[in-house]
C-alpha positions as CSV (number, residue, x, y, z in Angstrom):
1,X,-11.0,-8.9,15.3
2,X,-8.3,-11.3,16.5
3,X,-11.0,-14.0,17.1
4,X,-13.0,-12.9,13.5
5,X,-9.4,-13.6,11.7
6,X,-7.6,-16.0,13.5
7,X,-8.5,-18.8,11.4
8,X,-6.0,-16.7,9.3
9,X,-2.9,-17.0,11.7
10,X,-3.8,-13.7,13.3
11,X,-2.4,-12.7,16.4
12,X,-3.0,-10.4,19.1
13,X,-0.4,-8.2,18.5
14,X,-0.7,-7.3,15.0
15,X,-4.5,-6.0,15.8
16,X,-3.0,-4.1,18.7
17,X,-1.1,-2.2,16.8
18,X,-4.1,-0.4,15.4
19,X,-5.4,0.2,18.9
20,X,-6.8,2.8,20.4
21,X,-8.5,4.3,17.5
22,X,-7.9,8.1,17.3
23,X,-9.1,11.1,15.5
24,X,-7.0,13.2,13.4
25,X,-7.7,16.8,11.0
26,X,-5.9,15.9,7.5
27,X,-4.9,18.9,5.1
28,X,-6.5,18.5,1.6
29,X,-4.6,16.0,-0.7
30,X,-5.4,13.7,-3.6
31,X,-4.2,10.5,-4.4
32,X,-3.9,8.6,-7.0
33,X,-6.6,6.1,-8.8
34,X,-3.7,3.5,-9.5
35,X,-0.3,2.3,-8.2
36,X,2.8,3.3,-9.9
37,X,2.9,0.8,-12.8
38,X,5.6,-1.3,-14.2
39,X,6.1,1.1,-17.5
40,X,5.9,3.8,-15.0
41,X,8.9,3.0,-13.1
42,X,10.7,2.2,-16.1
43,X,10.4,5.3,-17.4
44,X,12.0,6.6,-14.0
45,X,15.0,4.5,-14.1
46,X,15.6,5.4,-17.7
47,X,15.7,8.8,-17.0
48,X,18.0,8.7,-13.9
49,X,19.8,6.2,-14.3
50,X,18.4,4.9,-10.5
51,X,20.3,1.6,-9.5
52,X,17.2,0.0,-7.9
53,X,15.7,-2.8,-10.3
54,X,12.6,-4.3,-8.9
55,X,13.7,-7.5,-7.8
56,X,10.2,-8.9,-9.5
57,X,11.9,-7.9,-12.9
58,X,13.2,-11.8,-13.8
59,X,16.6,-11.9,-14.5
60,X,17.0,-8.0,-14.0
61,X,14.2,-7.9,-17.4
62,X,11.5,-5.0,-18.0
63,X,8.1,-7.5,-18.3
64,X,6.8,-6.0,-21.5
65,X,3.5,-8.6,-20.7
66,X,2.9,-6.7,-17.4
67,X,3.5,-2.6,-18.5
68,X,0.4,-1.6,-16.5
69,X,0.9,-4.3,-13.7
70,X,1.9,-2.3,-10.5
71,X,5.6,-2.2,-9.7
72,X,6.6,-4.2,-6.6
73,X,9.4,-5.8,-4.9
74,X,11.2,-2.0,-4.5
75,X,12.6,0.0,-1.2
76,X,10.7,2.4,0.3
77,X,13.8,4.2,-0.5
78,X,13.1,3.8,-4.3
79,X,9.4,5.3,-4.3
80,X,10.5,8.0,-2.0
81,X,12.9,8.7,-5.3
82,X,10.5,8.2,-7.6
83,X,7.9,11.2,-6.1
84,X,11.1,13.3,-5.9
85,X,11.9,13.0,-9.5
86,X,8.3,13.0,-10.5
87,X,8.2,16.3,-8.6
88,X,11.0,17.9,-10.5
89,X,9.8,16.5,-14.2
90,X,6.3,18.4,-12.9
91,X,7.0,21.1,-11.1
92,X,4.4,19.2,-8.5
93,X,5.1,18.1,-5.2
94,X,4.2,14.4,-5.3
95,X,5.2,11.9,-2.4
96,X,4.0,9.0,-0.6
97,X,0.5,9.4,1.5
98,X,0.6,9.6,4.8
99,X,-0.8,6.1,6.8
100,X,-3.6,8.3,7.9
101,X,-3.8,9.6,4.2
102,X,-4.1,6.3,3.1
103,X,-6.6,5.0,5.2
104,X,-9.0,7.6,5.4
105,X,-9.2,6.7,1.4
106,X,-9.5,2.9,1.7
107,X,-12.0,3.5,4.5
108,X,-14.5,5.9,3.2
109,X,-13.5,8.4,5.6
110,X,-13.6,6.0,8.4
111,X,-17.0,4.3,7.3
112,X,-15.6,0.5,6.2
113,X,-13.4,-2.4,6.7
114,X,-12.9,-2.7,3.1
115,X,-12.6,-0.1,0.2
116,X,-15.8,-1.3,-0.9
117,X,-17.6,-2.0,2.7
118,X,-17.7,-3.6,6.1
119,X,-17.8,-7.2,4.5
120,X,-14.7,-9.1,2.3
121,X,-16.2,-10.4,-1.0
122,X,-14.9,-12.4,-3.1
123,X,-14.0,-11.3,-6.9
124,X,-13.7,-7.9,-5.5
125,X,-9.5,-7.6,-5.0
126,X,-6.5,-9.7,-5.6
127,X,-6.1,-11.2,-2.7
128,X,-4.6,-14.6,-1.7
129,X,-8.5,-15.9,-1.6
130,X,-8.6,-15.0,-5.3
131,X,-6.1,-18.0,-6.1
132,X,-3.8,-15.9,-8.8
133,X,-0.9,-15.5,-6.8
134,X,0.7,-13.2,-9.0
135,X,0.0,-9.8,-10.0
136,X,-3.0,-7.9,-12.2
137,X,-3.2,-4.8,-14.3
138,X,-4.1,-1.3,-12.5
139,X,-7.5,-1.6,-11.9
140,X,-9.4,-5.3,-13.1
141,X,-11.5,-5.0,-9.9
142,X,-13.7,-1.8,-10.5
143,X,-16.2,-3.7,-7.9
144,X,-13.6,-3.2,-5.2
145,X,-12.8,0.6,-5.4
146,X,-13.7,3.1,-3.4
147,X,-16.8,5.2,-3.4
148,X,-14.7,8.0,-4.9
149,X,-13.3,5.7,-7.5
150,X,-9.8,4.8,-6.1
151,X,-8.8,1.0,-7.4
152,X,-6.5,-1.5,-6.0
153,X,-6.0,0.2,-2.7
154,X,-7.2,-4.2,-1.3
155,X,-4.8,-6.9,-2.5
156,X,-2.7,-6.8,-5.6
157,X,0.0,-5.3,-4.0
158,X,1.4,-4.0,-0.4
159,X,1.7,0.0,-0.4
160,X,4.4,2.0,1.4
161,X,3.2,4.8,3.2
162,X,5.2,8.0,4.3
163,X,5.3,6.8,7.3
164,X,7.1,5.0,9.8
165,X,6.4,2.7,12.1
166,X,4.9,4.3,15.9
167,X,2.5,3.7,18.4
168,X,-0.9,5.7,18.0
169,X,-1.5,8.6,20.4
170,X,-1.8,6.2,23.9
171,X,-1.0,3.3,22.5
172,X,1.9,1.0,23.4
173,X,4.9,0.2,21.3
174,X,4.5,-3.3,19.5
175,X,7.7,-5.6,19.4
176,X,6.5,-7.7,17.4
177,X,8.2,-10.4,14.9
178,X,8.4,-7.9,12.5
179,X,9.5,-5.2,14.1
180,X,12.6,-7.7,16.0
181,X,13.9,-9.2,12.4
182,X,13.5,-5.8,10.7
183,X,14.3,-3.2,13.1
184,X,12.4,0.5,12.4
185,X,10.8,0.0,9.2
186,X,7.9,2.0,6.9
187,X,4.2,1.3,7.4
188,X,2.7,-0.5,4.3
189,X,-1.2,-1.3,4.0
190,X,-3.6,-2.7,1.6
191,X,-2.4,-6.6,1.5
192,X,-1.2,-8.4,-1.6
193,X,-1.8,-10.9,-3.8
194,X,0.5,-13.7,-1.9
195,X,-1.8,-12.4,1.6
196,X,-5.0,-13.1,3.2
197,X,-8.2,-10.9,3.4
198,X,-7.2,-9.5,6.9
199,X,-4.1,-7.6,5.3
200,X,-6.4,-6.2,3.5
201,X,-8.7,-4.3,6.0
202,X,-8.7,-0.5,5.5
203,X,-6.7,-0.2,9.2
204,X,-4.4,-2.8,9.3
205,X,-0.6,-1.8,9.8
206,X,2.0,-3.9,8.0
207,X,5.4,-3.6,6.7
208,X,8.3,-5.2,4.3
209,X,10.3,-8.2,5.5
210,X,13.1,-8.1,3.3
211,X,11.8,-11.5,0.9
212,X,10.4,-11.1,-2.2
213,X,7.2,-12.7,-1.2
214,X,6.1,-9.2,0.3
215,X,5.2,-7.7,-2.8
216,X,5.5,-3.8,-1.9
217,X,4.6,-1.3,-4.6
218,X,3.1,2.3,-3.9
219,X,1.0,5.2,-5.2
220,X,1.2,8.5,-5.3
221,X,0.0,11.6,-2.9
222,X,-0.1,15.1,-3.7
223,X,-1.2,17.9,-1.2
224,X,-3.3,20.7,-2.6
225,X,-4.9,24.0,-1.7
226,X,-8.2,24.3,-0.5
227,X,-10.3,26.2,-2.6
228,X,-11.2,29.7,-1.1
C-alpha cells in the first residue's frame, strides 16, 4: 500500500496504523445516507444557542448558497453536541459511529478499498483529483455510494468517528506527526475535498490538525434492536 500510494507523499507509518487487520462482532446500527448539512447545523445552534461557529462560515456568516453542503471545519466536541441534542429533540439516541461502524459501511462489510470497489475512479467522489477544492451538496456522486446506498462517505469532507485514536488489538502505538503536534485526538476517515484518493480508502485512519484546510464534518449513527 505504501509503494501503490507513495507517489501521493505516503508514508510508512500512516499505513501501519491500520495494521494488523482484525475481526470484530458489531451490534446492529444504522447510519445515515448524508453528513450533517450546513442548514442542519444551523438549526442546532439556533436552538441552543451552541458557541461553536464552523470556522468555514466566512466572516462568522450562514452560507445560504451551500444549505445542503456538509458542515465542516467543527470540533469533535461540537458533533458530539449535536447527536446529544438531536437525541433529546427525538427521543432517539443518535451519536457518532464508531471507526469500526464506519468502515464496515464504506467497505461493504470488508469487501472494498473504496465505497464503490477495490479501484479509485475518477468522477466518483470529491476528492482532491476532482479539481473543485471546495465543497458539494449531500450526495452529487450517486456513482460513488455504497451498495446499500450511503453517499459521500469518499472525499467531500473528513468524518469524525466516536472514536479515539489507539492501536488495533496487537498492533503498535504510532507516534506519528500527527499524533506529536496534536496530542490524543479523534479518528476521522473518508478524505476530503483539499486530500488525495489514499485518504479516501475505506481503512485509512486520519485525524484533525487544528487548520482549516482539514475540512472535518460528520454523520450520524444510531444503534437499533435486532428484530426477534
Amino acid at each position: 500500500m505504501v509503494a501503490k500510494y507513495a507517489h501521493l507523499g505516503v508514508i510508512r507509518e500512516w499505513i501501519e496504523k491500520e495494521c494488523p487487520q482484525y475481526s470484530v462482532d458489531l451490534p446492529s446500527f444504522g447510519i445515515g445516507k448524508y453528513c450533517v448539512t450546513n442548514a442542519e447545523y444551523r438549526d442546532f445552534l439556533q436552538d441552543t444557542g451552541f458557541d461553536e461557529l464552523p470556522t468555514s462560515w466566512e466572516f462568522g456568516v450562514f452560507p445560504t448558497a451551500k444549505s445542503n453542503h456538509p458542515v465542516y471545519t467543527v470540533s469533535a466536541q461540537a458533533a458530539d453536541a449535536y447527536c446529544t441534542w438531536l437525541s433529546g429533540k427525538t427521543g432517539r439516541q443518535f451519536r457518532l459511529p464508531t471507526e469500526q461502524e464506519w468502515e464496515c459501511v464504506a467497505s461493504n462489510g470488508g469487501q472494498t478499498e473504496f465505497p464503490w470497489g477495490d479501484t479509485y475512479q475518477d468522477g466518483l467522489a470529491n476528492t482532491a483529483e476532482a479539481g473543485l477544492y471546495r465543497s458539494t451538496p449531500v450526495g452529487v456522486f450517486p456513482g460513488g455510494c455504497t451498495a446499500l446506498g450511503v453517499c459521500d462517505l469518499a472525499g467531500n469532507v473528513e468524518e469524525y468517528t466516536a472514536s479515539d485514536y489507539a492501536p488495533y488489538p496487537d498492533g503498535h502505538r504510532i507516534e506519528d506527526d500527527l499524533l506529536i503536534r496534536e496530542g490524543p485526538y479523534r479518528i476521522a476517515r473518508g478524505g476530503s475535498f483539499t486530500r488525495f484518493s489514499d485518504l479516501a480508502r475505506s481503512t485509512r485512519r486520519h485525524g484533525r490538525y487544528k487548520k482549516d484546510i482539514y475540512v472535518m464534518g460528520f454523520r450520524l449513527a444510531e444503534s437499533v434492536e435486532r428484530a426477534q
